[in-house]
FIROTI-124102 format. One record per residue (C-alpha): chain; x, y, z; residue number from 1. Coordinates in Angstrom, 1 decimal, decimal comma, always signed. Layout:
N
mol=A x=X y=Y z=Z seq=NUM $
...
end
This chain:
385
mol=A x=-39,4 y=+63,8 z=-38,3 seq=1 $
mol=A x=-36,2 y=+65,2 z=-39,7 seq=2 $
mol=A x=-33,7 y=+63,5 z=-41,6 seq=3 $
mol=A x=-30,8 y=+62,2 z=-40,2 seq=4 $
mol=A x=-27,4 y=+63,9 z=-41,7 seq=5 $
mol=A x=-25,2 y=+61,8 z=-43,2 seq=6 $
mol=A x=-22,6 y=+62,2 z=-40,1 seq=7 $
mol=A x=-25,0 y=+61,4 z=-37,7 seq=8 $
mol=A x=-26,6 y=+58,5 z=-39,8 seq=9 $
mol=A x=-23,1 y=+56,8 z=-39,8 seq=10 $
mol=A x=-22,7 y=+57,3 z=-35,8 seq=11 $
mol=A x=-25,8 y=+55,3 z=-35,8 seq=12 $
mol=A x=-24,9 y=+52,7 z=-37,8 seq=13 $
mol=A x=-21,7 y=+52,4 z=-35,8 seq=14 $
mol=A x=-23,2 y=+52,1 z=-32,4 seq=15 $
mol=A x=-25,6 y=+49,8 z=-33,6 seq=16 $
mol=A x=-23,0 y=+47,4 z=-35,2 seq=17 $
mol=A x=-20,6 y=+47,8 z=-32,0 seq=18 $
mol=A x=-23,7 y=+46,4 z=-29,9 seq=19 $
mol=A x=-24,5 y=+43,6 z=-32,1 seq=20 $
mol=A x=-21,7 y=+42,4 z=-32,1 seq=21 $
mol=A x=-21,1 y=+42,6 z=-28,1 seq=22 $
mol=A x=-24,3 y=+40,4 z=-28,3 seq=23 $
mol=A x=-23,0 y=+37,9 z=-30,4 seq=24 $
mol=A x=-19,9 y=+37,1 z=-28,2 seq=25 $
mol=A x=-21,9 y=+37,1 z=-25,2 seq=26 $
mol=A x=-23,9 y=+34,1 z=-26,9 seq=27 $
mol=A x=-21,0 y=+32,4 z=-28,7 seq=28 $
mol=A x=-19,7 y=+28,8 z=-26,1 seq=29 $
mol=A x=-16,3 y=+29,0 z=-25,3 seq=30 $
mol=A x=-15,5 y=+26,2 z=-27,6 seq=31 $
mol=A x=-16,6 y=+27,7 z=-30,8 seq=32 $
mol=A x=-14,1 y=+28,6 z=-32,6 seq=33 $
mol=A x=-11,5 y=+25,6 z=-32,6 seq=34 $
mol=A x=-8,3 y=+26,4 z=-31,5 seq=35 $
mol=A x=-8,9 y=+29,6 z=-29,6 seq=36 $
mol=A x=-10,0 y=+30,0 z=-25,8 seq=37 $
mol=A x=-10,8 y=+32,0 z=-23,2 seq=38 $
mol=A x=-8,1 y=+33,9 z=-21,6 seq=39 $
mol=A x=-7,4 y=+32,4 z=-18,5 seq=40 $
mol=A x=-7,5 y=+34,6 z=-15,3 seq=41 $
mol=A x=-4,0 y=+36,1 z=-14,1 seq=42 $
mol=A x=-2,0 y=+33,8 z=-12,2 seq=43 $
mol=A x=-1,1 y=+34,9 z=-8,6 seq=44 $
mol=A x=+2,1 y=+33,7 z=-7,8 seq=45 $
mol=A x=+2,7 y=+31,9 z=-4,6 seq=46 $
mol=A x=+5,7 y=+33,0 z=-2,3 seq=47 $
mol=A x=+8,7 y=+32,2 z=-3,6 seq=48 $
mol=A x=+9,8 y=+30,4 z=+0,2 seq=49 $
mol=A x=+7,0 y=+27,7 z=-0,5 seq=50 $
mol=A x=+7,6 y=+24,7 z=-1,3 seq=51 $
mol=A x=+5,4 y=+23,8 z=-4,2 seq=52 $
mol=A x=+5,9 y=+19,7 z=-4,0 seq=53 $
mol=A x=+2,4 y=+18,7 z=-2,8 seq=54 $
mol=A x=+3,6 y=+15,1 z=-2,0 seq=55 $
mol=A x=+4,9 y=+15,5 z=+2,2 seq=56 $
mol=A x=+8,0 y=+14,4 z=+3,0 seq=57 $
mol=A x=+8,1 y=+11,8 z=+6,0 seq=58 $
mol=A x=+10,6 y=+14,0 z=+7,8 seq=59 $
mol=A x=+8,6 y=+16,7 z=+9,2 seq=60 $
mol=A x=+11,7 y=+19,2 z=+9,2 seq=61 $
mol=A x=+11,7 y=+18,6 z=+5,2 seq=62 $
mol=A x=+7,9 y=+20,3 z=+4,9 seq=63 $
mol=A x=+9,3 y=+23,7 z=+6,4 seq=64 $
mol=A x=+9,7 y=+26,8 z=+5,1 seq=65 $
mol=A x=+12,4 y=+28,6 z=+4,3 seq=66 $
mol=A x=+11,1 y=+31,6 z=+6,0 seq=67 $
mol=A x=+10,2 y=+31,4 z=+10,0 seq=68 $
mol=A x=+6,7 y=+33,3 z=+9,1 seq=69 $
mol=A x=+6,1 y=+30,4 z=+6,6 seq=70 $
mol=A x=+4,4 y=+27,4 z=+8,7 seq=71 $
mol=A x=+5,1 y=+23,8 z=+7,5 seq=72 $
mol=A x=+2,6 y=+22,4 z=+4,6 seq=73 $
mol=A x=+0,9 y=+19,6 z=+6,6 seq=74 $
mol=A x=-1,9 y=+17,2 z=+5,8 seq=75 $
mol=A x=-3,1 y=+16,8 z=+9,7 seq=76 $
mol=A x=-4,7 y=+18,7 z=+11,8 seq=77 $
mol=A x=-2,9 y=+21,3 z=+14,7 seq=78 $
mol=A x=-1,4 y=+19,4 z=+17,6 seq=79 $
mol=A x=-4,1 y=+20,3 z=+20,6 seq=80 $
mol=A x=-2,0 y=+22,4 z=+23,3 seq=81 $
mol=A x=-1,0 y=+20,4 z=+26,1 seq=82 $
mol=A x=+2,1 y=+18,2 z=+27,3 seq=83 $
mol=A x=+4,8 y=+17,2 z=+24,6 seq=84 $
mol=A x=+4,4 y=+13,5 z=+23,8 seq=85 $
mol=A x=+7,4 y=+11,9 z=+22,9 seq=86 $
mol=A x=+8,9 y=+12,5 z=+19,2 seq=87 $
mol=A x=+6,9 y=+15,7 z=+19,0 seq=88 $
mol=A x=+7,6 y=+18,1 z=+16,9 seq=89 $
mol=A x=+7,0 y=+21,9 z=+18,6 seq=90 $
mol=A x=+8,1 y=+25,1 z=+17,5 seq=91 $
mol=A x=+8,9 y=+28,0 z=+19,4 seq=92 $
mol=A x=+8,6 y=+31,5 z=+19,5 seq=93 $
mol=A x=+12,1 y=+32,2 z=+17,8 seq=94 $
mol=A x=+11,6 y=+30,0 z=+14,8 seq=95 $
mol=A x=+13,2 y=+27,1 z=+16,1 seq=96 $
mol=A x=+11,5 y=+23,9 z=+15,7 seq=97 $
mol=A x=+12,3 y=+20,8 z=+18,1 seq=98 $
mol=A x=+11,9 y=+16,9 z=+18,0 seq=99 $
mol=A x=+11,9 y=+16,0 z=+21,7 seq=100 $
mol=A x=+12,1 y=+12,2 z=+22,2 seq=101 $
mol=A x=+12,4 y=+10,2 z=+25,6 seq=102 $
mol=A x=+15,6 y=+10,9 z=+27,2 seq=103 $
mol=A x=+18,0 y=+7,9 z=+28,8 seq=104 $
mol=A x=+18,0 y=+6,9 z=+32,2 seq=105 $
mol=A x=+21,6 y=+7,7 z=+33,9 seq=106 $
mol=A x=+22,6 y=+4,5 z=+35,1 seq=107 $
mol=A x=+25,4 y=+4,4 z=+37,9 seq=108 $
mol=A x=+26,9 y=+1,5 z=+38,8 seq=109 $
mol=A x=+28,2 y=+1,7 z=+42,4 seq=110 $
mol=A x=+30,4 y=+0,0 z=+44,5 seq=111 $
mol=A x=+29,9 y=+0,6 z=+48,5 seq=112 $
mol=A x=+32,8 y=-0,2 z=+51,3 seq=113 $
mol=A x=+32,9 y=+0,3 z=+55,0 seq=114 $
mol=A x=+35,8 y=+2,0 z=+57,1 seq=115 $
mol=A x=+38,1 y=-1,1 z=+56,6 seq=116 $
mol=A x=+37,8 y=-1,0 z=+53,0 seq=117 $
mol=A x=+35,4 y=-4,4 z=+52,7 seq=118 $
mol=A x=+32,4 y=-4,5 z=+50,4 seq=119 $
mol=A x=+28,7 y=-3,9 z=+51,8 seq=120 $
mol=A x=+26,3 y=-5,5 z=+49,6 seq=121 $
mol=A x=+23,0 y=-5,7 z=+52,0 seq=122 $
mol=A x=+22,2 y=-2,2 z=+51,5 seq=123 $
mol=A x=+18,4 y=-1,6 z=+50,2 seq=124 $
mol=A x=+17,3 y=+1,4 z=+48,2 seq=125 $
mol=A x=+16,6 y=+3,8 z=+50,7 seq=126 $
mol=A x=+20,0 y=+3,8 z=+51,9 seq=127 $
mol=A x=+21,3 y=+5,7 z=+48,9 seq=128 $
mol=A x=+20,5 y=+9,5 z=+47,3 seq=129 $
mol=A x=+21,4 y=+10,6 z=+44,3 seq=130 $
mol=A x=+23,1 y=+14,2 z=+43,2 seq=131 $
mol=A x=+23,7 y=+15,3 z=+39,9 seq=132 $
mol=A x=+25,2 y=+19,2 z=+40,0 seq=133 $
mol=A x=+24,7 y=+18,8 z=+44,1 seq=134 $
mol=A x=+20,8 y=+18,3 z=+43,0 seq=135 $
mol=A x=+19,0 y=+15,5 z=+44,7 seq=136 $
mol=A x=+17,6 y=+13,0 z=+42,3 seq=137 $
mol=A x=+15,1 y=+10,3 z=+42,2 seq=138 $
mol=A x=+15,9 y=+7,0 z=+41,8 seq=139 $
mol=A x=+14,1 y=+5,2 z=+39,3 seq=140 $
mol=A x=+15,4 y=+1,6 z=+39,2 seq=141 $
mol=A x=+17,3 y=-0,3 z=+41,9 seq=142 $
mol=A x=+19,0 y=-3,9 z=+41,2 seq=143 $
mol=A x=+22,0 y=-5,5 z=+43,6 seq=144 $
mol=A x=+22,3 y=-9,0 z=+42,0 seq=145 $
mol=A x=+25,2 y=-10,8 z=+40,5 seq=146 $
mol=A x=+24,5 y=-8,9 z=+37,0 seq=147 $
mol=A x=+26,3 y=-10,3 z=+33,6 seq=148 $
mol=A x=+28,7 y=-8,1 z=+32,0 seq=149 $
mol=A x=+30,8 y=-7,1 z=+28,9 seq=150 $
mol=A x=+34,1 y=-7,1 z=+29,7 seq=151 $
mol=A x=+36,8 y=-6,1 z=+27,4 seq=152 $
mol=A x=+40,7 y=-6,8 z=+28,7 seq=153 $
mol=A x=+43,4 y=-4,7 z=+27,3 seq=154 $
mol=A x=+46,9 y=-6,3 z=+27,2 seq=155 $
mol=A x=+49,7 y=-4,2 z=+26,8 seq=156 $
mol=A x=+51,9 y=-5,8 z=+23,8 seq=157 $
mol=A x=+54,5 y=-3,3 z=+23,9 seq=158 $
mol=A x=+58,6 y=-4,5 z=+23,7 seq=159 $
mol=A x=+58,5 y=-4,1 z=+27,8 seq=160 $
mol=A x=+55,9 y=-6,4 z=+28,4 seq=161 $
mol=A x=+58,3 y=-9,5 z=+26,9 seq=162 $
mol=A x=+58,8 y=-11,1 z=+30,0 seq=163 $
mol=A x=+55,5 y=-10,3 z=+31,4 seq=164 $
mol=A x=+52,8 y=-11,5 z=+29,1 seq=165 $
mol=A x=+52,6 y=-15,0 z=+30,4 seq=166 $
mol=A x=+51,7 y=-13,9 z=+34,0 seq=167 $
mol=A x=+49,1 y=-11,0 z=+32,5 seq=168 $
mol=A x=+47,2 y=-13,7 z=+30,3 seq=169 $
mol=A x=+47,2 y=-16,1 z=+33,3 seq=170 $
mol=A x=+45,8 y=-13,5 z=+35,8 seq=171 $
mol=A x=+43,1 y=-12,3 z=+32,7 seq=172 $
mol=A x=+42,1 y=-15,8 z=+32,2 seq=173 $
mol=A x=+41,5 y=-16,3 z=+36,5 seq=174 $
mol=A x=+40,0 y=-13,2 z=+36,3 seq=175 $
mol=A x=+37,3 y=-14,6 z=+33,6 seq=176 $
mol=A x=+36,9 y=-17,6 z=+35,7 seq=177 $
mol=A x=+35,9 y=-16,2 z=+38,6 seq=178 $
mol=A x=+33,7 y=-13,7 z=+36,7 seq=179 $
mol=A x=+29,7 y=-14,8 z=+36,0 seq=180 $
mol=A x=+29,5 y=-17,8 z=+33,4 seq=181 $
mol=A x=+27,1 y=-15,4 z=+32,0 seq=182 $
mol=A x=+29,6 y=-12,6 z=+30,7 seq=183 $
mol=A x=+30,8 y=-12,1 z=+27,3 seq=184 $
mol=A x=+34,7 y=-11,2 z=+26,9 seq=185 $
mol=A x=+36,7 y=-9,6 z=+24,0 seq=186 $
mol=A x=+40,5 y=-9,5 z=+24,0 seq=187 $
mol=A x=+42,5 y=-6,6 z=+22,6 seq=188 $
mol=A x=+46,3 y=-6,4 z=+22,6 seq=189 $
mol=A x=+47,8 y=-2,8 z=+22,0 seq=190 $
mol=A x=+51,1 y=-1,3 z=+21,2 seq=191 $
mol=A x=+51,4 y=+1,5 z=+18,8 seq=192 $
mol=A x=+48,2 y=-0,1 z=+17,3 seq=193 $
mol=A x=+45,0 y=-1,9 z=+19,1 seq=194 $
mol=A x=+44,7 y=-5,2 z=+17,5 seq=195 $
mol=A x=+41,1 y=-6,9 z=+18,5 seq=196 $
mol=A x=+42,6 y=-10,3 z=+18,7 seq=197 $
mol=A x=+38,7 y=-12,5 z=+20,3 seq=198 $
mol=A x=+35,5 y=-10,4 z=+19,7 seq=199 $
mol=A x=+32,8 y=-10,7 z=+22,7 seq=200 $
mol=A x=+32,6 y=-14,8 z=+23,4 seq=201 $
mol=A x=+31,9 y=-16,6 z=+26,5 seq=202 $
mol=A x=+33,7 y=-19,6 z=+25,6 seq=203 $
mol=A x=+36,8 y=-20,2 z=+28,1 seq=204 $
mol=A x=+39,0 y=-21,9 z=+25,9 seq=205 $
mol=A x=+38,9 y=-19,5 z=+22,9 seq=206 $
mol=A x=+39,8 y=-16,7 z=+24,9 seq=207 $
mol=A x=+42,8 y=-18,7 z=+25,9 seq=208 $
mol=A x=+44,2 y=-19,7 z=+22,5 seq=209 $
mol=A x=+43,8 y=-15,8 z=+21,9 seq=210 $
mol=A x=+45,8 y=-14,9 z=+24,3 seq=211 $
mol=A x=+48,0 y=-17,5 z=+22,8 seq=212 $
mol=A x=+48,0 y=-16,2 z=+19,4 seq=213 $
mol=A x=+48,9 y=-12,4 z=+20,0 seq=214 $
mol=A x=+52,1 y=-11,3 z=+18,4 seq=215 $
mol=A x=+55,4 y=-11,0 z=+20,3 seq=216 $
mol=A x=+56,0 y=-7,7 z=+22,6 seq=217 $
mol=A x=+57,1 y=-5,1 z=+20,1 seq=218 $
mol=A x=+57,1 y=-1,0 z=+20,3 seq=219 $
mol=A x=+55,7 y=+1,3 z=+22,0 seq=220 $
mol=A x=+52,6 y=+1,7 z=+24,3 seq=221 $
mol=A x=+49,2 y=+3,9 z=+23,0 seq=222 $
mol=A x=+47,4 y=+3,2 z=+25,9 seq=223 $
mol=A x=+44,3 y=+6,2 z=+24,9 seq=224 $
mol=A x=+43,9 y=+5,0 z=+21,4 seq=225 $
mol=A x=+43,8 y=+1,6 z=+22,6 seq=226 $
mol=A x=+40,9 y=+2,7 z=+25,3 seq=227 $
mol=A x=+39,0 y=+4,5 z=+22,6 seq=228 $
mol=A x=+39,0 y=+1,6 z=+20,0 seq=229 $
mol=A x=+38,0 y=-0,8 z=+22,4 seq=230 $
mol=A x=+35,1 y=+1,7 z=+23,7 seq=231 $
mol=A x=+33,8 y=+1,9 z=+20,3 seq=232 $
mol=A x=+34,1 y=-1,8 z=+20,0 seq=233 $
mol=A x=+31,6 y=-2,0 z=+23,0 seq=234 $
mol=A x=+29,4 y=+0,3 z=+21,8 seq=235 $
mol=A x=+28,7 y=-1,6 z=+19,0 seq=236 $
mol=A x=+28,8 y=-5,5 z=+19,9 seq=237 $
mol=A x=+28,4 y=-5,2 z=+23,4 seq=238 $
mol=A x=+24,8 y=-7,4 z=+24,5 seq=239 $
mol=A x=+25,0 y=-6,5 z=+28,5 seq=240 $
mol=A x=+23,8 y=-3,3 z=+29,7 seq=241 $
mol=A x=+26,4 y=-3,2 z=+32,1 seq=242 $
mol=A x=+30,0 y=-2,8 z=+31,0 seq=243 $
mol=A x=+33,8 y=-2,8 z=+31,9 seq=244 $
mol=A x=+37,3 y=-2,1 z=+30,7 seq=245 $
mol=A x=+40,1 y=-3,7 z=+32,4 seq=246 $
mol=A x=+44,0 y=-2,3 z=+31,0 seq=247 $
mol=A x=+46,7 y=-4,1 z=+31,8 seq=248 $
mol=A x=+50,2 y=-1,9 z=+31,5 seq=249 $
mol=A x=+53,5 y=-1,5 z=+32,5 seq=250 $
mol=A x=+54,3 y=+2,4 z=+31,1 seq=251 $
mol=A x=+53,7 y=+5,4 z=+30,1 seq=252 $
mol=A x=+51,1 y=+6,1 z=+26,7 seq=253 $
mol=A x=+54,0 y=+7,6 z=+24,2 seq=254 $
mol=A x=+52,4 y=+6,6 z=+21,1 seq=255 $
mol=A x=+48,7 y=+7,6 z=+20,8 seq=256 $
mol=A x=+47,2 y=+10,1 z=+18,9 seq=257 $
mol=A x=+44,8 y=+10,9 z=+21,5 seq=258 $
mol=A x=+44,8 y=+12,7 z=+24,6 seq=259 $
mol=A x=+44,1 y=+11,9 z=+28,5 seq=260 $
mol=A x=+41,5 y=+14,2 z=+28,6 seq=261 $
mol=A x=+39,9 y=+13,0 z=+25,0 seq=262 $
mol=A x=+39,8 y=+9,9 z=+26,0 seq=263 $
mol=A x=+38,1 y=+10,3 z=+29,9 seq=264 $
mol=A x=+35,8 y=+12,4 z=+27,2 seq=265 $
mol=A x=+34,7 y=+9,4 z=+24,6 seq=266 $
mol=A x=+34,6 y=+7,0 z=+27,7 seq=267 $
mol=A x=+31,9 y=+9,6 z=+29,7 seq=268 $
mol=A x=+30,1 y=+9,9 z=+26,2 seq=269 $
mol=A x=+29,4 y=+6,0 z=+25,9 seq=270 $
mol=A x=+27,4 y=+6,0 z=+29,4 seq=271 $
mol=A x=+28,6 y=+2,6 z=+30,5 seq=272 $
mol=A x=+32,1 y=+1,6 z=+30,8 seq=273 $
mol=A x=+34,3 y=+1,3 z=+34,2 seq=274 $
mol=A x=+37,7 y=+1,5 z=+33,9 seq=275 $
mol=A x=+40,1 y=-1,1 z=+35,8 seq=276 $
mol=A x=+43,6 y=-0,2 z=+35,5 seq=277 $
mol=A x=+46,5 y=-2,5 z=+37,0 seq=278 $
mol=A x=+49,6 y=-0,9 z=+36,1 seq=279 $
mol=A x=+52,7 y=-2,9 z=+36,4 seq=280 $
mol=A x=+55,1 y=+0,0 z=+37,6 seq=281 $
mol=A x=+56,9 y=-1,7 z=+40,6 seq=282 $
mol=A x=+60,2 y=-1,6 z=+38,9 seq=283 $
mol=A x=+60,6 y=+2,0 z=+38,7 seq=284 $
mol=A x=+58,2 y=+3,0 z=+41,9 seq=285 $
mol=A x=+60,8 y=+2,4 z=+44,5 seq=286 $
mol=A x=+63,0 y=+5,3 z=+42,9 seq=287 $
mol=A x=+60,0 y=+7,5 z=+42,1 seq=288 $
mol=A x=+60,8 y=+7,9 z=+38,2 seq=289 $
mol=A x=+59,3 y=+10,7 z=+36,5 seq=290 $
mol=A x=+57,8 y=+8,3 z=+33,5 seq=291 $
mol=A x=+56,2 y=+5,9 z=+36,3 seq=292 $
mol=A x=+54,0 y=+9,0 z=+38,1 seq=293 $
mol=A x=+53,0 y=+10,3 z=+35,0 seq=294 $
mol=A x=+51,6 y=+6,8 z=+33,9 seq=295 $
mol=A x=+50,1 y=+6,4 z=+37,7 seq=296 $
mol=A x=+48,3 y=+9,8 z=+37,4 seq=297 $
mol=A x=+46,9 y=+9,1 z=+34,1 seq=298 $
mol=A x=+45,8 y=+5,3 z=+35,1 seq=299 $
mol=A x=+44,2 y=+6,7 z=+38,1 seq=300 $
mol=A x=+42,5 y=+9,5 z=+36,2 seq=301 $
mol=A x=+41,0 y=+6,8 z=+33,9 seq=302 $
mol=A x=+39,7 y=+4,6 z=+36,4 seq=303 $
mol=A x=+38,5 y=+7,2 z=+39,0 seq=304 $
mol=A x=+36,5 y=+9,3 z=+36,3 seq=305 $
mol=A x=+34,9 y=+6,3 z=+35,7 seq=306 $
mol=A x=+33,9 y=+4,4 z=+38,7 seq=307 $
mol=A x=+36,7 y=+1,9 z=+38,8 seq=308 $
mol=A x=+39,9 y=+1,6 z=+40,5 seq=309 $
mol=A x=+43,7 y=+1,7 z=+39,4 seq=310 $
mol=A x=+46,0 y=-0,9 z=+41,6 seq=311 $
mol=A x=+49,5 y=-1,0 z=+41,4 seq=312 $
mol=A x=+51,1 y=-4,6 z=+42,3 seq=313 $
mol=A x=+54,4 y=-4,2 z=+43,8 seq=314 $
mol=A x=+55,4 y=-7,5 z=+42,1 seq=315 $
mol=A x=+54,4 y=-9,6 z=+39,0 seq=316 $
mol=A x=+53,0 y=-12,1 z=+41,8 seq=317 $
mol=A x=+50,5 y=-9,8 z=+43,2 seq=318 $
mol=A x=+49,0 y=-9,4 z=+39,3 seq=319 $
mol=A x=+46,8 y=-12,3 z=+40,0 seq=320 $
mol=A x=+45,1 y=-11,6 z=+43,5 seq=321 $
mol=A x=+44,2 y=-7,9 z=+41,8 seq=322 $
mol=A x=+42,0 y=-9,6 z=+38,7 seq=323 $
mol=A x=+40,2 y=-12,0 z=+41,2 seq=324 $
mol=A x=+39,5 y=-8,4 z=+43,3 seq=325 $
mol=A x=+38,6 y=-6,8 z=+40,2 seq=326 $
mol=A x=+36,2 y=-10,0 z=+39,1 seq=327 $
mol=A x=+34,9 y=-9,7 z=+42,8 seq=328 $
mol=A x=+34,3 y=-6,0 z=+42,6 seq=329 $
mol=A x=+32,5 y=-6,0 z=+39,5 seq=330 $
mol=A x=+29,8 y=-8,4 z=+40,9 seq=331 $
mol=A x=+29,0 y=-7,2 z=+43,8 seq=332 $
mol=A x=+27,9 y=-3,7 z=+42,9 seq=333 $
mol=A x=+24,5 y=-2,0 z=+43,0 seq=334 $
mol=A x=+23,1 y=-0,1 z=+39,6 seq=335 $
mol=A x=+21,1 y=+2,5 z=+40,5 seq=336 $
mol=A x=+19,2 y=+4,5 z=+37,8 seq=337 $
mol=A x=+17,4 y=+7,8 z=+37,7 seq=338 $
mol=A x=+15,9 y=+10,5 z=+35,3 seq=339 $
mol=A x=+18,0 y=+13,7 z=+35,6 seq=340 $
mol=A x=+15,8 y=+17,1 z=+36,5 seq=341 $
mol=A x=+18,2 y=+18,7 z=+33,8 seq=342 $
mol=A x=+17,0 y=+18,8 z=+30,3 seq=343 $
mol=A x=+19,5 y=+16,8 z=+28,2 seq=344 $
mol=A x=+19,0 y=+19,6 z=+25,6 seq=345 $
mol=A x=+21,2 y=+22,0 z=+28,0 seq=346 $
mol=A x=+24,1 y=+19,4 z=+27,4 seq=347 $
mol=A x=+27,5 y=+20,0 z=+29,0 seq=348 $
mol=A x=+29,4 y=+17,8 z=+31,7 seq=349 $
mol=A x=+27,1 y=+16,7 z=+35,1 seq=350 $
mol=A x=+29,3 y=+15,9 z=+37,8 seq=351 $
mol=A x=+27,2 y=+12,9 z=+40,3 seq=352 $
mol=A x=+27,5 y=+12,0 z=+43,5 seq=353 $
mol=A x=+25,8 y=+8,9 z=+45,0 seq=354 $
mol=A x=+25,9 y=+9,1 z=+49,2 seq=355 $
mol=A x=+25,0 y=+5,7 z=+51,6 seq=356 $
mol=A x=+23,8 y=+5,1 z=+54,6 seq=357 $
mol=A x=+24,8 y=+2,2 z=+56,8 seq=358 $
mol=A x=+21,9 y=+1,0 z=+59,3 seq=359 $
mol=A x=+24,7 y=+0,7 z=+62,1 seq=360 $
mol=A x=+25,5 y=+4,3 z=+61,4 seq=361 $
mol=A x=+29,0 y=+3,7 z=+60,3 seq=362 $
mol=A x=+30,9 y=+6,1 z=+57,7 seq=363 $
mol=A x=+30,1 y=+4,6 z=+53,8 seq=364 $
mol=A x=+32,0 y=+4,8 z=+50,7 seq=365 $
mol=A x=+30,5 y=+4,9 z=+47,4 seq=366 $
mol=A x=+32,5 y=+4,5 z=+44,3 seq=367 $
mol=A x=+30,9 y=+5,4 z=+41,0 seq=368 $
mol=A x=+31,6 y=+7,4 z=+37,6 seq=369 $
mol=A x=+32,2 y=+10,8 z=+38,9 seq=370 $
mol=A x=+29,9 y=+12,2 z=+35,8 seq=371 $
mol=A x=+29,2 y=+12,0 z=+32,7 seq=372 $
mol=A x=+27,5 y=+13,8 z=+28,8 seq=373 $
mol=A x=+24,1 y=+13,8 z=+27,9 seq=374 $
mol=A x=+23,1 y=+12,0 z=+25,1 seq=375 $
mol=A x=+20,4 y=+14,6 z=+23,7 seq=376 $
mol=A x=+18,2 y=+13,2 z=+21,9 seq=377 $
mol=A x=+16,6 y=+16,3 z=+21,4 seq=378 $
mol=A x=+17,4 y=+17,9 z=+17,6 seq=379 $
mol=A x=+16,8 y=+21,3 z=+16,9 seq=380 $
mol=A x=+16,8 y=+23,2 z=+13,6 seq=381 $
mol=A x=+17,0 y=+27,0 z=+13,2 seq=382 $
mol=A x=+14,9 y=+28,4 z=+10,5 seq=383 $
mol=A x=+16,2 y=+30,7 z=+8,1 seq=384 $
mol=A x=+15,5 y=+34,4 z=+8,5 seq=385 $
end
């Protein structure tokens, strides 16, 4: 056998020291040599439009992604197709994911009066249909009873009302009186400010010393501010599901910061209030003044946008036979209810129309809000592309 040459003899030895010492490695644990380990496998890093918090937020819109392809981390299974239970979360095909909750019934409260202008109160369900956009609606709920309310009464403190307060307050106070013992009153005065001088009671007597209490007539009249302060005063304290503003004024609004129309706005966006308007213009109606049509437009507007009904006494006398009408309007009215066929997720302004049928025949009136806002309770939120 020939001899190796000394090149060849020092490949040799090179190979054979390169394998041992693959061999050794391959045998050596990891933890061997203190100090030193492994090297760990490359890290792939996640999309940048995840988010990497493992612990879910509550709010499901909090687990999306950033991008639309990204679909929210969740710890539950996929929603089975099928109808959308109420506070379900859905997304659609353009990224946007929705919360869909129960929607409101529209409640109408209606007052109905023959061809001489008396109330009708004996009329049963199937003498009315509903129409909301000249759509015919089902009616969902159907009461006629003597129903408690919250009222609110706003007295108009302006300077002109000096000689007139004492006959206002002793009309509101009849007016309460002849209301059900089972409604809750406030009291708000307004001139350039609305003052709430009795939150919601049903106590007779504090009512009265409030009306007692109120400031002398001073400045001027901010009749829409007044409206909208009071509205958001119902919203918040008011305990009766049915409810009603009744203004009491002898002018023209020429100090609120709101308009007409803002204010027909925030009163259609509460759902609920009538307006009553009695506006104490008979001084300057007989000569037609320019000031006294503009306020009789804008007290009509109020009321007639709202389901109620603006009078104009011709004297301070009359002022108390109108609040007994008012007090006998309010309780004899039917509230009729139904679910509108319009998603309130479309939003915008739905004009109603409630129509009723006498048994005799005869021609029917029905006075109620002439429309109104959805309250969506529907929230959507757009992903980001």
């Amino acid at each position: 056998m020939p001899l190796l040459s000394k090149h060849q003899t020092l490949t040799f030895l090179l190979l054979v020291a390169g394998v041992a010492l693959a061999v050794a490695q391959t045998a050596q644990p990891s933890n061997a040599i203190p100090g030193v380990q492994k090297p760990a496998a490359a890290e792939t890093q996640p999309p940048l439009d995840v988010d990497r918090d493992p612990v879910l937020s509550p709010d499901a819109d909090d687990n999306l992604g950033v991008s639309p392809k990204t679909p929210p981390a969740s710890s539950e299974p996929s929603a089975p197709k099928g109808p959308v239970k109420p506070n379900a979360v859905t997304r659609g095909a353009n990224g946007t994911f929705t919360i869909r909750q129960n929607v409101e019934e529209v409640v109408l409260n209606a007052t109905v009066l023959d061809n001489n202008n008396h109330l009708v109160t004996t009329l049963d369900q199937n003498a009315f249909k509903v129409f909301e956009d000249n759509v015919p609606q089902t009616i969902a709920s159907f009461r006629r009873e003597d129903l408690p309310v919250s009222l609110g009464i706003l007295v108009d403190n302006s300077g002109s009302m000096t000689t007139k307060r004492r006959s206002v307050a002793e009309a509101s106070l009849d007016m309460v009186r002849s209301s059900n013992p089972q409604d809750e009153v406030f009291l708000v005065s307004f001139n350039e400010e609305a003052t709430l001088e009795q939150p919601f009671s049903s106590n007779l007597n504090k009512l009265q010393e409030s009306f007692s209490a109120i400031t002398p007539p001073k400045g001027g009249t901010a009749i829409y501010d007044a409206v909208i302060a009071s509205g958001t005063e119902m919203a918040k304290a008011a305990k009766r599901p049915k409810q009603v503003l009744v203004i009491i004024t002898d002018g023209e609004d020429n100090a609120s910061t709101e308009t007409l129309e803002d204010t027909i706005r925030e009163v259609q966006d509460l759902q609920g209030p009538i307006v009553y308007c009695i506006g104490l213009l008979y001084e300057d109606q007989g000569g037609g003044g320019r000031e006294a049509r503009r306020a009789k437009r804008a007290l009509e507007a109020l009321a007639n946008q709202t389901g109620g009904v603006a009078y104009f006494p011709k004297s301070l006398a009359e002022v108390d036979g109108i609040a007994a009408e008012v007090a006998r309007d309010i309780r004899n009215q039917y509230t009729i209810g139904y679910r509108s066929t319009k998603p309130a997720s479309e939003g915008g302004y739905r004009t109603v129309r409630v129509v009723a049928k006498a048994s005799s025949g005869g021609k029917l009136t029905v006075r109620t809000r002439s429309g109104y806002y959805p309250r969506s309770d529907a929230r959507s939120v757009k992903a980001s592309k």
